[in-house]
Chimera marker file (.cmm) of the C-alpha trace (Angstrom):
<marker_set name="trace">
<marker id="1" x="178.122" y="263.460" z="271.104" r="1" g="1" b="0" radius="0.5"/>
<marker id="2" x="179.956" y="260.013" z="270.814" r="1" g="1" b="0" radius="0.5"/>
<marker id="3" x="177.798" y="257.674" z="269.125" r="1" g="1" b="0" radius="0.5"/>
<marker id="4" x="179.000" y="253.398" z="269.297" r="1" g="1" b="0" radius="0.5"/>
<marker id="5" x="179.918" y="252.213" z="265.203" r="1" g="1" b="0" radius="0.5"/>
<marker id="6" x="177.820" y="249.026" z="266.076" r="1" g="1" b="0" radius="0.5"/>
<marker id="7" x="174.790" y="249.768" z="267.855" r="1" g="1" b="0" radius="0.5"/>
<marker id="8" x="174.381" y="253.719" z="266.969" r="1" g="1" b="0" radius="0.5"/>
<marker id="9" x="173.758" y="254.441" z="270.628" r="1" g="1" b="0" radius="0.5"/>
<marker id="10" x="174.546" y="257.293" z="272.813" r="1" g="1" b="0" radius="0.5"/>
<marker id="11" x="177.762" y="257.081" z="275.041" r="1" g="1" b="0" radius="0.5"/>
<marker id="12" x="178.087" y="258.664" z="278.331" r="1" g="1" b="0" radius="0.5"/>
<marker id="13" x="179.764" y="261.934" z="277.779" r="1" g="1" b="0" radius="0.5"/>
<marker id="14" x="182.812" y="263.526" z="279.361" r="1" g="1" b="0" radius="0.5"/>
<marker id="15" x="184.230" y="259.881" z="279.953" r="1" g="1" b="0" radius="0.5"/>
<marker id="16" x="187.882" y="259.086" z="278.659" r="1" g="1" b="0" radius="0.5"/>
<marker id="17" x="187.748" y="256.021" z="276.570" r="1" g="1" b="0" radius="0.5"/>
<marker id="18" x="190.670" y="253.668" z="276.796" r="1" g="1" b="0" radius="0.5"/>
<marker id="19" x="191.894" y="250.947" z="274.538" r="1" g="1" b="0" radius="0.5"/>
<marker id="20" x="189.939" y="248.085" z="276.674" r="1" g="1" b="0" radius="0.5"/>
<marker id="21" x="186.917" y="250.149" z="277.092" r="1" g="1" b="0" radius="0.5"/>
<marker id="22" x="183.461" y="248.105" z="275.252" r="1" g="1" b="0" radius="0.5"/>
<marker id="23" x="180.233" y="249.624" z="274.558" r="1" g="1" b="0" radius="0.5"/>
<marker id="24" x="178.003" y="249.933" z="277.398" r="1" g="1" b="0" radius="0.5"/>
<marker id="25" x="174.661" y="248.581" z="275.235" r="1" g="1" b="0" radius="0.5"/>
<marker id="26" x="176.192" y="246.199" z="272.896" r="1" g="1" b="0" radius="0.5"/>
<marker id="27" x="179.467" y="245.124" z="274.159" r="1" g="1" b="0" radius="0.5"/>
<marker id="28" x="181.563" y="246.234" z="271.140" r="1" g="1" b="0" radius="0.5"/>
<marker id="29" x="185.303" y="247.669" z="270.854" r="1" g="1" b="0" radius="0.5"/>
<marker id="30" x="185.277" y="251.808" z="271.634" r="1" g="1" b="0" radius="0.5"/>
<marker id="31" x="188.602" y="252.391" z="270.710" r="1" g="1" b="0" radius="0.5"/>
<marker id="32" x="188.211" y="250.658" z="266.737" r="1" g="1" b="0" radius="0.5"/>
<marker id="33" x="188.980" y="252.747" z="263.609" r="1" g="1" b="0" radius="0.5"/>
<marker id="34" x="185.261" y="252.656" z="262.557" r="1" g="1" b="0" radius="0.5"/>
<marker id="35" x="184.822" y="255.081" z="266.004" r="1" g="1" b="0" radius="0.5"/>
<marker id="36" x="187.860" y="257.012" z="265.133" r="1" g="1" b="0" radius="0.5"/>
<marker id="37" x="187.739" y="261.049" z="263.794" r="1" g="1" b="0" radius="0.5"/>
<marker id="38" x="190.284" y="259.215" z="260.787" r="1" g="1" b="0" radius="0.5"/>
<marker id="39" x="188.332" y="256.574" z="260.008" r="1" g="1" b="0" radius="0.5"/>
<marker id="40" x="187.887" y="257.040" z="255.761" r="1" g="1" b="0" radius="0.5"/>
<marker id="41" x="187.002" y="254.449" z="253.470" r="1" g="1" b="0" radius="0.5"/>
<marker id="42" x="188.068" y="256.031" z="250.319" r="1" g="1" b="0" radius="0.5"/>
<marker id="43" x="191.306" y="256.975" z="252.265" r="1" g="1" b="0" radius="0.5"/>
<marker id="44" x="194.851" y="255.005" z="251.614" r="1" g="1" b="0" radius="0.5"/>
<marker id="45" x="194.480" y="251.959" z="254.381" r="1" g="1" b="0" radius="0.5"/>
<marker id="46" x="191.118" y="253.827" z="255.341" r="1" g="1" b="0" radius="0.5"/>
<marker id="47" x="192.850" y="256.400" z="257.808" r="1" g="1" b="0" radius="0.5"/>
<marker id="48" x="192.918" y="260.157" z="256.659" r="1" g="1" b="0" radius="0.5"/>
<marker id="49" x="196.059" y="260.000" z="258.859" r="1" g="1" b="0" radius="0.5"/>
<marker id="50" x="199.394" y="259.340" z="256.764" r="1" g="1" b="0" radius="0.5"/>
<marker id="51" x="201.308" y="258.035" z="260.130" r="1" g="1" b="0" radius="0.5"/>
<marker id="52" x="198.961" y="255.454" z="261.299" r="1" g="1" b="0" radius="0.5"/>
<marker id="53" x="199.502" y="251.724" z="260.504" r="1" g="1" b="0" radius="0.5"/>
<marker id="54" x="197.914" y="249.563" z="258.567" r="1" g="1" b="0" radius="0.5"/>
<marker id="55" x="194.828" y="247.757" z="260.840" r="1" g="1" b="0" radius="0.5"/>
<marker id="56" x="193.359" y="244.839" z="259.356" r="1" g="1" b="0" radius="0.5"/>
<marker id="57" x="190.238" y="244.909" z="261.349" r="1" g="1" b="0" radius="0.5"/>
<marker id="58" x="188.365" y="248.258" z="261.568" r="1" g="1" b="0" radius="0.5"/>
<marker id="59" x="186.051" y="247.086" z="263.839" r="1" g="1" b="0" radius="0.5"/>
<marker id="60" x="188.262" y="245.274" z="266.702" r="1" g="1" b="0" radius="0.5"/>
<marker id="61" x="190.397" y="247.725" z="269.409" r="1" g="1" b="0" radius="0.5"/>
<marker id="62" x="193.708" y="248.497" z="268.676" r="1" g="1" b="0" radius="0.5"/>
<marker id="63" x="197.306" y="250.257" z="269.507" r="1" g="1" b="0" radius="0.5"/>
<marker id="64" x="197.077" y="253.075" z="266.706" r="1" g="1" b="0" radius="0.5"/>
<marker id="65" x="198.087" y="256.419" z="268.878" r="1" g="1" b="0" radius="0.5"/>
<marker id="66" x="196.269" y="258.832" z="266.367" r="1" g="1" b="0" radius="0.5"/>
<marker id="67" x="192.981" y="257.538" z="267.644" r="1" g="1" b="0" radius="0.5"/>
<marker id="68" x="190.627" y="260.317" z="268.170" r="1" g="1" b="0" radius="0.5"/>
<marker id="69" x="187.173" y="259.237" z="268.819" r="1" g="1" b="0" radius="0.5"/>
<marker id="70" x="184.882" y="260.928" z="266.563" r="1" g="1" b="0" radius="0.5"/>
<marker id="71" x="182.298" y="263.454" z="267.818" r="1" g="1" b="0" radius="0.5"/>
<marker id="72" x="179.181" y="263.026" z="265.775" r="1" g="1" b="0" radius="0.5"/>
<marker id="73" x="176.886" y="266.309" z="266.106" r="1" g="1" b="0" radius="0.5"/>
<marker id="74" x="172.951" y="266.398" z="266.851" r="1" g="1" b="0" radius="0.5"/>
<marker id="75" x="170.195" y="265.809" z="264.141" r="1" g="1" b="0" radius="0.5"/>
<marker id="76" x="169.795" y="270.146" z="264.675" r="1" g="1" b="0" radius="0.5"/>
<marker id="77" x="173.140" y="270.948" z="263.743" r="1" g="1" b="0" radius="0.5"/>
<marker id="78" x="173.209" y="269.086" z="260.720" r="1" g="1" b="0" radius="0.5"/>
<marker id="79" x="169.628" y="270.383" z="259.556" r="1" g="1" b="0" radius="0.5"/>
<marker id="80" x="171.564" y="273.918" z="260.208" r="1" g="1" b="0" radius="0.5"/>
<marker id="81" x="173.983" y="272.782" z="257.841" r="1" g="1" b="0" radius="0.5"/>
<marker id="82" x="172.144" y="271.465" z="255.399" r="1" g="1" b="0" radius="0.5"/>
<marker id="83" x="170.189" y="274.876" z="254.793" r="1" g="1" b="0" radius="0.5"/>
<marker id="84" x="173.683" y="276.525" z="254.755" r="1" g="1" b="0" radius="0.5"/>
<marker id="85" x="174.923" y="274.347" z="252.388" r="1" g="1" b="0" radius="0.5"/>
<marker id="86" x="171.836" y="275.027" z="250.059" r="1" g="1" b="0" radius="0.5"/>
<marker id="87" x="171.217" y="278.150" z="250.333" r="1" g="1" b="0" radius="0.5"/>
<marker id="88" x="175.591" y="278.727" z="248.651" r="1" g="1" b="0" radius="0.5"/>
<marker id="89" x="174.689" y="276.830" z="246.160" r="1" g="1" b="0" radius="0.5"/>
<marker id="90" x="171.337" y="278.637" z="245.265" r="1" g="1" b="0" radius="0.5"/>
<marker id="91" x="173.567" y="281.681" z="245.244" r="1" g="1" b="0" radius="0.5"/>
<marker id="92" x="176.687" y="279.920" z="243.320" r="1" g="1" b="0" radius="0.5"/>
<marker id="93" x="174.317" y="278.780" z="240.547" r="1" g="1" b="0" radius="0.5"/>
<marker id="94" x="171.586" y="281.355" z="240.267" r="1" g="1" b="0" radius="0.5"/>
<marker id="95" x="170.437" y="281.758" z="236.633" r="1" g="1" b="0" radius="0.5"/>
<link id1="1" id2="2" r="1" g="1" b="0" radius="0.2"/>
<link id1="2" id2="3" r="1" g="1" b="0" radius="0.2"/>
<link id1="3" id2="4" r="1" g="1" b="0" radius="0.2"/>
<link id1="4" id2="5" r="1" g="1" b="0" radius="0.2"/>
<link id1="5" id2="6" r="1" g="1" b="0" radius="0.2"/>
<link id1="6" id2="7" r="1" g="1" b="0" radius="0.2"/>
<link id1="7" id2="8" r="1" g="1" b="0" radius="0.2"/>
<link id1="8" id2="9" r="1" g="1" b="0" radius="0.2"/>
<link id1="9" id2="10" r="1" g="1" b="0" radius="0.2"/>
<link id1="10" id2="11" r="1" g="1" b="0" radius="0.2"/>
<link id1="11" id2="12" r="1" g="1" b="0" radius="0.2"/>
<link id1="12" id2="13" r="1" g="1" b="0" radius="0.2"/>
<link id1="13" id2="14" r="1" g="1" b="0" radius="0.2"/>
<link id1="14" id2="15" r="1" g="1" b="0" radius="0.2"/>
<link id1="15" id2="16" r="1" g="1" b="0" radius="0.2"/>
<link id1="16" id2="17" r="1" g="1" b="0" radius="0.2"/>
<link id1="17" id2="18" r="1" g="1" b="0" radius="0.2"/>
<link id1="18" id2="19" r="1" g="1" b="0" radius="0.2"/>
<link id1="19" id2="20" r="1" g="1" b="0" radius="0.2"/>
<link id1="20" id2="21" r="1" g="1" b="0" radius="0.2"/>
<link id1="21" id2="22" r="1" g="1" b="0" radius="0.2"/>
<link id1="22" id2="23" r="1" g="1" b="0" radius="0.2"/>
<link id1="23" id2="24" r="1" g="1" b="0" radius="0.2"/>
<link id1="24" id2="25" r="1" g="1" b="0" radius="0.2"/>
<link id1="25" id2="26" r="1" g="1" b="0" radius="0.2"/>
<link id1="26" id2="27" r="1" g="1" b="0" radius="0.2"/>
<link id1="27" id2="28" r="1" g="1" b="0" radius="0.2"/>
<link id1="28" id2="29" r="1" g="1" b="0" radius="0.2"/>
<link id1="29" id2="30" r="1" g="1" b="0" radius="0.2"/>
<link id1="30" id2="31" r="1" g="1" b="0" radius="0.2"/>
<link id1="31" id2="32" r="1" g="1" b="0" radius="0.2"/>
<link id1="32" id2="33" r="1" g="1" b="0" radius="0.2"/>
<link id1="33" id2="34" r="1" g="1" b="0" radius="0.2"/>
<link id1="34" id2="35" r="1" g="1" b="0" radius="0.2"/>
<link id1="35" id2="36" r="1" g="1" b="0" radius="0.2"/>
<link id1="36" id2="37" r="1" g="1" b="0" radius="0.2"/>
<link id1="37" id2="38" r="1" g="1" b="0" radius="0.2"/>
<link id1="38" id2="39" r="1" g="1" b="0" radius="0.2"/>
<link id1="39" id2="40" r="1" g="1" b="0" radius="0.2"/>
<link id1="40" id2="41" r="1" g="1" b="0" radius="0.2"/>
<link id1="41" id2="42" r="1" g="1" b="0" radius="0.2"/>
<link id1="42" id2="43" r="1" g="1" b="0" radius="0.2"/>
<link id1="43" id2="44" r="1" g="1" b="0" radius="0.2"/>
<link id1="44" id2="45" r="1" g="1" b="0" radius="0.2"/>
<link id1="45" id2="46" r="1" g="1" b="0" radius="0.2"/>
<link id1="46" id2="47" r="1" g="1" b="0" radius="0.2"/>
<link id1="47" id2="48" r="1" g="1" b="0" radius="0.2"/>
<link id1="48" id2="49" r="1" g="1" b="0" radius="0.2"/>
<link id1="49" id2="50" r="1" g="1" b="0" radius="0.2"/>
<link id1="50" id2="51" r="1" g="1" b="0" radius="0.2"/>
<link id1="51" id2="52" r="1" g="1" b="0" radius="0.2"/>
<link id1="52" id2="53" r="1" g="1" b="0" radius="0.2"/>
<link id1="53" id2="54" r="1" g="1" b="0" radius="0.2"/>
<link id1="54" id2="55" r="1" g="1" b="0" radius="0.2"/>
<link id1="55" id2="56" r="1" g="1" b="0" radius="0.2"/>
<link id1="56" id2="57" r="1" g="1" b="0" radius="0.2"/>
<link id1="57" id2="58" r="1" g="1" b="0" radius="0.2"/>
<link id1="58" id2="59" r="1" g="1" b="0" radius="0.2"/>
<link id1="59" id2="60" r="1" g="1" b="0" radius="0.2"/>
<link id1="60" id2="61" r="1" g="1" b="0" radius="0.2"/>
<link id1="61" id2="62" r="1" g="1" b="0" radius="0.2"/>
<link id1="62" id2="63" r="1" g="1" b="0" radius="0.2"/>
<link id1="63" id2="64" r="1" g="1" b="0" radius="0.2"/>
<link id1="64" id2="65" r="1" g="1" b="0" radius="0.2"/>
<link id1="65" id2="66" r="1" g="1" b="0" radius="0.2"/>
<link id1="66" id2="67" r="1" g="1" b="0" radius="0.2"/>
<link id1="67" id2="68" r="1" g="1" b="0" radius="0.2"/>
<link id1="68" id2="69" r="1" g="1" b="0" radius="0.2"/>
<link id1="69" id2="70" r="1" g="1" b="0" radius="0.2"/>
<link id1="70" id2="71" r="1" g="1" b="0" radius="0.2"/>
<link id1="71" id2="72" r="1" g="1" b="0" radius="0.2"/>
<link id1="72" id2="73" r="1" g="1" b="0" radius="0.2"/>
<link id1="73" id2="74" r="1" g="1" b="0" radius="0.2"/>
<link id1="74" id2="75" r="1" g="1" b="0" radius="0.2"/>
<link id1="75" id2="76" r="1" g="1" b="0" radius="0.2"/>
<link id1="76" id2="77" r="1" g="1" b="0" radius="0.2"/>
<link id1="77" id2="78" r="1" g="1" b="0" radius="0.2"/>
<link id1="78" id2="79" r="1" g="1" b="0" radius="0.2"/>
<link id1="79" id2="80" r="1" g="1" b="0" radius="0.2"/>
<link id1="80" id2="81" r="1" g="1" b="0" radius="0.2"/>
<link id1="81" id2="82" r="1" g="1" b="0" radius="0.2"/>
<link id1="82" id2="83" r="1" g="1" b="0" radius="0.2"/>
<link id1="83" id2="84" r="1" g="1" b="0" radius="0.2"/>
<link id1="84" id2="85" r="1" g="1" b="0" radius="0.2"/>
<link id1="85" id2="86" r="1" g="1" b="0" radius="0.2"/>
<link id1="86" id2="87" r="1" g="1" b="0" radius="0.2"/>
<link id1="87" id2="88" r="1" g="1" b="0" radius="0.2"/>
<link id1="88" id2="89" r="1" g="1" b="0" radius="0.2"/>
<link id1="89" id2="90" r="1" g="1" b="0" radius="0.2"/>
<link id1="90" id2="91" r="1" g="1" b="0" radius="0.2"/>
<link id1="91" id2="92" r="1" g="1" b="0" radius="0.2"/>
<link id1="92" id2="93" r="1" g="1" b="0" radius="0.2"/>
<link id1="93" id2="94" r="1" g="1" b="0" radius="0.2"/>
<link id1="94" id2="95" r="1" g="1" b="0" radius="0.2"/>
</marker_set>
């Protein structure tokens, strides 16, 4: 599910989105670093990848041609997840 960095709304899916493309609800930039699979603030210019540019603004569209929009799953999958996650660490740290 692709999910706008500004308004936290749904985008249609199966759509290509290209450099120009805006948000459908609030008008912002689609193809931004802040949307972007990369996008890491503790990372070195806040991109996980190590060929991309520096971009000054995270939130406007730019050229960078590592952008991969990032696929955010549903609130079930990450409840799945969670319970996974738990449950290794019950076992990791049992007394």
């Amino acid at each position: 599910m692709k999910i706008c960095q500004a308004c936290k709304k749904e985008l249609v899916q199966g759509r290509t989105i290209g450099r120009r493309d805006v948000c459908p609800h609030c008008r912002a930039d689609l193809t931004c670093c802040l949307n972007c699979s990369f996008y890491d603030r503790a990372a070195s210019k806040q991109c996980r990848e190590p060929m991309a540019g520096l971009v000054k603004d995270k939130a406007r569209s730019n050229f960078c041609d590592y952008f991969v929009f990032a696929e955010i799953r549903g609130a079930a999958g990450a409840a799945v997840d969670a319970d996974g996650a738990r449950k290794a660490l019950d076992e990791l740290f049992r007394k």
